[in-house]
N, C-alpha and C positions, 0 to 999 in steps of 0.2 A: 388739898391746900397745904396741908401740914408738909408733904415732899414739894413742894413747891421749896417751900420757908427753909427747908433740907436743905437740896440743889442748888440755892442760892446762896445762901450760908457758906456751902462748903466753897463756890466759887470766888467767893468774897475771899475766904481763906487762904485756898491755894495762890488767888494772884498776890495777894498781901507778905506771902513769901516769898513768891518769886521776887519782890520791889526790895524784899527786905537781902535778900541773898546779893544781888544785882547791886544796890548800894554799899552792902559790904567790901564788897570785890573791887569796887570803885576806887583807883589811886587815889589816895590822901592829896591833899594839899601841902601838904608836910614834905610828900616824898618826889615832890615836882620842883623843890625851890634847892638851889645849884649853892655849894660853900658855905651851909652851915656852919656853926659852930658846936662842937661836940658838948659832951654830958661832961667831959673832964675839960674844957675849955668854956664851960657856964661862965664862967670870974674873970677871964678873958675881953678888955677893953676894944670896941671896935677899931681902935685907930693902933692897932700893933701893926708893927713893920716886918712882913713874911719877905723873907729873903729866898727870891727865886733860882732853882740850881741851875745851870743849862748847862747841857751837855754839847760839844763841839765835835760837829760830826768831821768824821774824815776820810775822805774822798779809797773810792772802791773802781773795781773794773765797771765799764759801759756809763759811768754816771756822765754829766752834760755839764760842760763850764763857760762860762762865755768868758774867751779871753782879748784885750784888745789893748793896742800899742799905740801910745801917744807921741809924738815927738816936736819940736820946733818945725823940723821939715815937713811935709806935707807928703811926697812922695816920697818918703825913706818908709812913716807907719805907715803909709796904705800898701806898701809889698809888705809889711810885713803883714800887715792885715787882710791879705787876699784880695786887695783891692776893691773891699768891699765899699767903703767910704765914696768910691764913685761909682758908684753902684745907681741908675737911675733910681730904684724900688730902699734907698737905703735908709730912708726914712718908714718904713713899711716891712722892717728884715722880723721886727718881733712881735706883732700885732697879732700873731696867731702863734700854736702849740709847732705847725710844722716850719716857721721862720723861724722860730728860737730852736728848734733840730735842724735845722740846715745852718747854722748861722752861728753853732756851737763847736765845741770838741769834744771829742768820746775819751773818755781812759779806755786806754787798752785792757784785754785781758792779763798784760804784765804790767800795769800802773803807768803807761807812757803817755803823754799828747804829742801828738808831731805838729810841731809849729814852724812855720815854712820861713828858712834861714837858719833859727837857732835848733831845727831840728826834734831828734823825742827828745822830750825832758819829764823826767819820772816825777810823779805827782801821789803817788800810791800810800796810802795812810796818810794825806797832808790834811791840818785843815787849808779852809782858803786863805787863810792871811799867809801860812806857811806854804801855798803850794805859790803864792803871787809874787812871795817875796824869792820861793825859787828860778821862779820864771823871770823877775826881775832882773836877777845876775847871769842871768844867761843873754839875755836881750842885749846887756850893758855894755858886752864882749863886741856888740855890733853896731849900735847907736850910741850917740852921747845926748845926754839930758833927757830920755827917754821914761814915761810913765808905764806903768804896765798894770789894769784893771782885770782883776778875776774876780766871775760870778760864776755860783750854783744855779743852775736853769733845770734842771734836775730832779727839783723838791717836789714831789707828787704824793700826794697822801689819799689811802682805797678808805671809802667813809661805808659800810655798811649795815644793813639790820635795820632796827626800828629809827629810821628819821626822816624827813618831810623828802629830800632827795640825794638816796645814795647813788654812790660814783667813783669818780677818780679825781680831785682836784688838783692844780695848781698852785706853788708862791713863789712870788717873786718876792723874799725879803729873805735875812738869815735868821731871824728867829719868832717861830711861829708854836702859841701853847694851844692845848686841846681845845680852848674854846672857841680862837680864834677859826681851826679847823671846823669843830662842831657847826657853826655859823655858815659856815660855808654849805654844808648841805641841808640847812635849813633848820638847824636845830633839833632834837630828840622829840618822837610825836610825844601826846600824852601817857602809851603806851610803852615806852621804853622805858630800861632799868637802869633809876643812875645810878645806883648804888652795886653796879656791877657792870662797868665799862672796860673789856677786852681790849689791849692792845699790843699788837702782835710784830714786834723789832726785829728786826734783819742785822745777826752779827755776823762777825766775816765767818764763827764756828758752827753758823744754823742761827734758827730762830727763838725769841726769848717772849713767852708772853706773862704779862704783867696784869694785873685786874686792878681798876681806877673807880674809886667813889668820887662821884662829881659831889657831891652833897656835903665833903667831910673838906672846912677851911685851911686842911694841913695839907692838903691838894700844894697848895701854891709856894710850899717849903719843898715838894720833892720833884725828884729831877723827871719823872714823866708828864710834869705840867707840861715842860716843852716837848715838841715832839720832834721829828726825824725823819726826812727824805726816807721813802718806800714803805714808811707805819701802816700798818692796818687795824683799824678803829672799827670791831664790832660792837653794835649795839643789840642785848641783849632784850628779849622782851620780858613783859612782867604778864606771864602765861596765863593767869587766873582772869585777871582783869579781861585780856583781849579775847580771849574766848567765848566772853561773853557778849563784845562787842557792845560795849555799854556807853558810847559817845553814839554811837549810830543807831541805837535800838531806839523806835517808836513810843518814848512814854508816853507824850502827848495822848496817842490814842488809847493806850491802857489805861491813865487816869480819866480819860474823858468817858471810856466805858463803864468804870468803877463806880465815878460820877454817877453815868444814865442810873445802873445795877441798884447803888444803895437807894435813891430817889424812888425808884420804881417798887422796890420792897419796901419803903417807908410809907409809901401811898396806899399797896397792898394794907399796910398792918394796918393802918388805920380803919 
């Protein structure tokens, strides 16, 4: 009887640690909640005004613009527009990844678009206001009262590592910040590391990576809040934690065993 009282003992023990180890290991509640406010920003008023940087990208070889010519006439912009405008499917040219690449223009590998009429017209380090407004003076030379509309179609951001789904996303807008991205793949599991967000910038001299605390509210004062057509966004995991697998592990049946265990030795001792 005595090694019984032993054996049980020591079982009560060991699983008592393992719960204890496993709860350790378990991400805080603390380290899941996104723009904190730091230890040296305690005294810090909720309602401060964080001035966002953004940076203005400018246009490289192979990137995708959508460029498109207005005019009074009707068929003066649609030659220039490829006559897309009567296009039966013209309502339908962007509704997918491969209308917006057919339906676009390439920079060349030497900064050029060829636009039919006004010909290349170099666009290489522009942003888009600057590349639209180049294309506007070139156009001008050939139509009168003529608009001329440039979009980045382009914007594609790689979301990988721990989040509900990585991939390659899409925006169509010109300024898009990390969390807006983040959302897009469904957001970081509970397993990912905000306090250590990878992100890896495409410069013309090579690539730049930058490491991002989502957690820390000075986030929203620096310029990698926004992000940048070709970024890649790895999410790093929080190794302790997932290794244990402690969102998916069976407590239910471990405490329910613990449960039967101490009952079954209480009845004994009696």
């Amino acid at each position: 009887m005595k090694n019984f009282f032993i054996q049980y003992k020591s079982l009560i023990i060991s699983i008592s640690i393992i719960i204890i180890i496993a709860f350790s290991s378990c991400t805080p509640q603390k380290k899941l909640i996104y723009l904190q406010q730091k230890a040296q920003d305690a005294n810090a008023k909720d309602t401060v005004l964080y001035v966002n940087k953004t940076v203005d990208y400018r246009l490289r070889a192979n990137d995708l613009i959508y460029i498109k010519i207005v005019s009074i006439d009707p068929e003066s912009f649609d030659f220039f527009n490829g006559g897309s405008s009567a296009s039966i499917n013209a309502s339908y040219q962007f509704q997918s990844e491969v209308g917006v690449y057919l339906n676009s223009y390439t920079v060349n590998d030497t900064g050029y678009v060829n636009l039919p009429v006004a010909g290349l017209i170099s666009v290489k380090d522009m942003t888009i206001t600057e590349a639209q407004n180049t294309i506007q003076r070139s156009v001008d030379k050939y139509l009168k009262d003529a608009s001329v509309i440039v979009k980045l179609t382009s914007f594609r951001v790689t979301i990988i590592g721990d989040v509900e789904h990585p991939g390659q996303y899409y925006f169509y807008q010109d300024k898009v910040n990390i969390f807006e991205a983040l959302s897009k793949a469904g957001d970081l599991t509970a397993y990912g590391n905000r306090f250590r967000v990878m992100l890896v910038r495409k410069l013309i001299g090579g690539d730049k990576v930058i490491m991002i605390d989502l957690t820390d509210r000075n986030l929203l004062n620096k310029d990698e809040f926004y992000i940048l057509p070709n970024d890649i966004i790895y999410i790093e995991p929080n190794k302790v934690a997932k290794s244990l697998q402690f969102a998916t592990f069976p407590w239910s049946v471990v405490l329910s065993t613990i449960s039967t265990v101490v009952t079954i030795y209480a009845l004994i001792r009696k």
